[in-house]
N, C-alpha and C positions, 0 to 999 in steps of 0.2 A: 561575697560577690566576686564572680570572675571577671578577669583583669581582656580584654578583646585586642589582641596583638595584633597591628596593622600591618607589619611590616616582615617576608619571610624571612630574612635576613637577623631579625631578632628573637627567629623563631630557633632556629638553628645554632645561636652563640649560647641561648640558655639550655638545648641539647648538649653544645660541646659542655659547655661549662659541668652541665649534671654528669656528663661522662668522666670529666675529670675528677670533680671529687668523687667519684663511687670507685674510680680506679688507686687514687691514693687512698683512700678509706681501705679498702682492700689491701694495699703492699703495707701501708704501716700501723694497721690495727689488726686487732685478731676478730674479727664480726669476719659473722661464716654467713650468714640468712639475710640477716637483715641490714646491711648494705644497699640495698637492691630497693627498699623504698625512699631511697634517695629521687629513685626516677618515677616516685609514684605523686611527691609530692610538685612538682612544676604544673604535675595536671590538676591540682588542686587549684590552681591560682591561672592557669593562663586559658583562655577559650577561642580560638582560632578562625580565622574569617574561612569563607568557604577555599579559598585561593593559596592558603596557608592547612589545608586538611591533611595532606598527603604528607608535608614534612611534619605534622603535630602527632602522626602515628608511630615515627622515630620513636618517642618517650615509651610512649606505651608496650611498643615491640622489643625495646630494653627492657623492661621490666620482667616480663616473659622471657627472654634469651638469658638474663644475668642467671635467673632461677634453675634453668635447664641445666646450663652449665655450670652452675655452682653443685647441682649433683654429681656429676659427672667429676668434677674435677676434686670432689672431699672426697671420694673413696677410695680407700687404701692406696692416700700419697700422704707419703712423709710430712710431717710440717713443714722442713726446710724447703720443699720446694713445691708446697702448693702455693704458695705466692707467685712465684715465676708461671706455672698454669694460671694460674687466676686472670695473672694478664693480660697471659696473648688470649685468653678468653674472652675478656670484656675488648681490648683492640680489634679480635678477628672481627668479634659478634658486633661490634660499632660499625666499622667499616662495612660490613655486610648489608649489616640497615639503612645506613645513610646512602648505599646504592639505588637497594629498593626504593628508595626515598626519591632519591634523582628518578628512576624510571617511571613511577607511578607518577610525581609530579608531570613527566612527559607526557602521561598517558592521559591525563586529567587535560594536559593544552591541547593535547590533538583531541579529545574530544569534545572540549567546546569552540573548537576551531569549524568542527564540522556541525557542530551545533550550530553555529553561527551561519555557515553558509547554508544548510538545511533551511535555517531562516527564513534566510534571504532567495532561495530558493521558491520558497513556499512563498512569499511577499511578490515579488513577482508575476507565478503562476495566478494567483488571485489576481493581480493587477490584469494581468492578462486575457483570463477568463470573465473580468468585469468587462475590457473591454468588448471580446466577441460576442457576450451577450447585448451590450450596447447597440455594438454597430448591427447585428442581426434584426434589431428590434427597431433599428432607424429603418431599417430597409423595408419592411413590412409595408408602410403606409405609401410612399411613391410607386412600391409594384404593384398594389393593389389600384393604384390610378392606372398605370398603365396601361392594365389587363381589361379593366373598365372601358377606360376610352376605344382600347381594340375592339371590345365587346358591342359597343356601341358603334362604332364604324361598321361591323360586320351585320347589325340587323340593322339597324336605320338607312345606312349608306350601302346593301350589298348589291343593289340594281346601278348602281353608279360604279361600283367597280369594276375591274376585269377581274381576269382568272386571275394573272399571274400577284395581281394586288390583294386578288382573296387568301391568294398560297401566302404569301408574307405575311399577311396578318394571323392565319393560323398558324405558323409559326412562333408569330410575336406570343401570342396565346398559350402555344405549347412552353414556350422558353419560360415564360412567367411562372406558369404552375409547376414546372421543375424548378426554379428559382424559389417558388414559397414551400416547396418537400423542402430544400435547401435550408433553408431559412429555420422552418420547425424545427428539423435536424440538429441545427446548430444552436438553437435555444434551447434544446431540451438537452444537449449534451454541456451546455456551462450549466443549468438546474442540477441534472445530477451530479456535478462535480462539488458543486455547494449545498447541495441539501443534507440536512444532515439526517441520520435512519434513526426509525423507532421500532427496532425488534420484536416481532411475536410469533408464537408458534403460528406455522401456515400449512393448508392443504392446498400441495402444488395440482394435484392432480385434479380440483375443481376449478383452480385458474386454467390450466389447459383445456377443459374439456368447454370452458364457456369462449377462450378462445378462438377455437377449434369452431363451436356454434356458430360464432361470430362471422369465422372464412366462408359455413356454407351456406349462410344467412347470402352472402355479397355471391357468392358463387354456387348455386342452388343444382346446376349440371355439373358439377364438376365430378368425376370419379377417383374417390380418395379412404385409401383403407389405414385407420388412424386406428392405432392401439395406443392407450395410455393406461399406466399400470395404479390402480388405485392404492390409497394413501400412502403416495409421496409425502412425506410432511421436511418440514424445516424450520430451522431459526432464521426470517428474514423480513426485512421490512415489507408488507402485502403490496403497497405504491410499487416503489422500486422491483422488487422482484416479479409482478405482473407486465412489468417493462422488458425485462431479460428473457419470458415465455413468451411473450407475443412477438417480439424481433427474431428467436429460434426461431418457433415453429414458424413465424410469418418467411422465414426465411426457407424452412422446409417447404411448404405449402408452395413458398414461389419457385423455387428451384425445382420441381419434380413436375411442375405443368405440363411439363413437354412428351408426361410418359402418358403411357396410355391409362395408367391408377395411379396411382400416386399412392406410397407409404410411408408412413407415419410413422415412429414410436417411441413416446418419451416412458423411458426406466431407469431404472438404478441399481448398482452393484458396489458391496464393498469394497471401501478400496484401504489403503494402507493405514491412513490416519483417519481419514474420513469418509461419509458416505459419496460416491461420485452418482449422479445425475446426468442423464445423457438423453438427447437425441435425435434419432438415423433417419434418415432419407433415403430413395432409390434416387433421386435426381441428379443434375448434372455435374457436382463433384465439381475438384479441383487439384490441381496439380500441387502439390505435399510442398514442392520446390518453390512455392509461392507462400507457405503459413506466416512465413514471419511478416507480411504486408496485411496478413488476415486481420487483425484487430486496430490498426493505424489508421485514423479518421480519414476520409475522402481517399482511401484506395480499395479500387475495384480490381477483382476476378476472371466480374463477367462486362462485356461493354453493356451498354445502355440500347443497342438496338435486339439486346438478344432478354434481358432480363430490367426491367425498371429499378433503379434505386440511386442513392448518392452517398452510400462510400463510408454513411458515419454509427448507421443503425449497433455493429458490432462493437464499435469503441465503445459506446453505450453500452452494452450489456457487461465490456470487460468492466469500466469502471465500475459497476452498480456491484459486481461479482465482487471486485478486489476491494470495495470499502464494506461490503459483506467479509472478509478474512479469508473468501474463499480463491478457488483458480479456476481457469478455464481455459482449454487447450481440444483442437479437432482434429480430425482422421480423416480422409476421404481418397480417392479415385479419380480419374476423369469417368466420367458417363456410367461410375460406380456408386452414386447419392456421398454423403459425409455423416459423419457422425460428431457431435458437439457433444465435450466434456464437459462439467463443472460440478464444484462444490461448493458445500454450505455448512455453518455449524451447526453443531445435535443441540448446542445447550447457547445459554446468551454472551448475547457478543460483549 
């Protein structure tokens, strides 16, 4: 039965101690080999808490160095002075370990140091994102009265109004349903932060092409030349990564309204490690000098009176991408469309 040593302090005096006799064993015995399981036997008896790991490898890396250098130091020297080798041997080779021994112990506190705050880090963010989804989902039910009652003002009461009381109230109206895009927005981005994925092979290019159905379902005049290159496949959860194509392309699709066609095209190219996924627009692009704002929730590009939206649709698709293992990074122009990167894994996550 092993002996579970508490304390590193006593981890350490039964190293010194075992380096001492295997040093005098050495100067005043003649034992060439077998000296050296002196330091095999402490690990027979002693089993080390996790905190005490780094100094219990001492023993063992002696045992290994004594042998090395017991070669080294038996060949063709005299007897008289392979003693004198032997011990700056066992000396050098001690002091050398019990370094490593210090550093590694170092390396073992700083990384559960950062373990720690990693934590604590994580403990928060969940606090955090418990709350946003909270207060999001208080807010729901009061704006939906609000909008209501506007609602109601505006057909029962509009002969009673004037103009200027009509414009306020369509206002009130318009404010609300950008307040509940808002709202969704920010419920569905604490969901993806917490949901956890359930990987399977996917055809991306039948998610897009019902997508894509979807945009000319709602926009039946619009003129839009959409290439999508069949089977795209990937390892990704169908939920979530139906979310990451419909905010692209929905993104494509809104950004390029303004041209006279609009184009389309999600493909893919190898790339170094991975397959990358991508895509292009003819639409109105963005200034490159702005990317790093590109994926940070509630910042926009474009204002609200030139393009509809609230700022968080992309933070969504980053995180859904990066608990996927994947990245995702764009390219674009002013009034030159962009192009959106991303990858995905070939095999399971």
């Amino acid at each position: 039965m092993k002996i579970r040593i508490p304390n590193q302090i006593v981890l350490i005096i039964i190293s010194v101690c075992t380096f001492v006799v295997v040093l005098l064993t050495d100067i005043f015995t003649q034992l060439i080999y077998t000296h050296w399981l002196f330091y095999i036997l402490p690990l027979l008896i002693v089993y080390p808490t996790e905190n005490q790991a780094a100094t219990y490898a001492i023993l063992s890396l002696s045992a290994v160095a004594l042998v090395i250098g017991q070669l080294f130091s038996s060949t063709n020297i005299s007897f008289e002075n392979i003693h004198i080798i032997s011990a700056i041997n066992r000396i050098t080779g001690f002091f050398v370990l019990l370094l490593f021994t210090i550093i590694i112990n170092k390396l073992i506190q700083t990384r559960k140091h950062y373990q720690r705050v990693s934590s604590e880090l994580a403990y928060s963010n969940k606090e955090l994102e418990s709350f946003s989804y909270s207060a999001a989902h208080d807010l729901k039910a009061p704006l939906r009265a609000i909008r209501g009652f506007s609602d109601i003002l505006m057909e029962d009461h509009k002969a009673e109004l004037d103009e200027e009381a009509q414009m306020l109230l369509a206002r009130i109206s318009s404010s609300t349903e950008k307040m509940s895009r808002l709202i969704e927005d920010m419920l569905s981005l604490s969901k993806v932060a917490s949901q956890e994925i359930s990987p399977h092979e996917v055809n991306l290019s039948q998610i897009a092409h019902s997508i894509i159905d979807d945009f000319r379902t709602r926009e039946p005049n619009r003129k839009a030349e959409v290439r999508i290159e069949e089977e795209l496949r990937a390892i990704a959860d169908p939920d979530l990564i139906r979310i990451v194509l419909t905010n692209l392309l929905g993104n494509a699709w809104k950004f390029s309204s303004r041209k006279e066609v609009s184009q389309i095209y999600f493909g893919s190219k190898k790339g170094k490690e991975a397959q990358v996924f991508f895509i292009k627009d003819n639409g109105s692009g963005f200034d490159m000098a702005n990317q790093s704002r590109l994926f940070e929730p509630f910042k926009r590009l474009h204002s609200e009176s030139e393009f509809l939206g609230t700022g968080i649709g992309l933070s969504i698709v980053k995180r859904i991408i990066i608990k996927h293992g994947g990245e995702i990074w764009a390219q674009s122009e002013v009034d030159k469309g962009a192009v959106f990167y991303f990858t995905l894994p070939k095999s399971g996550l």
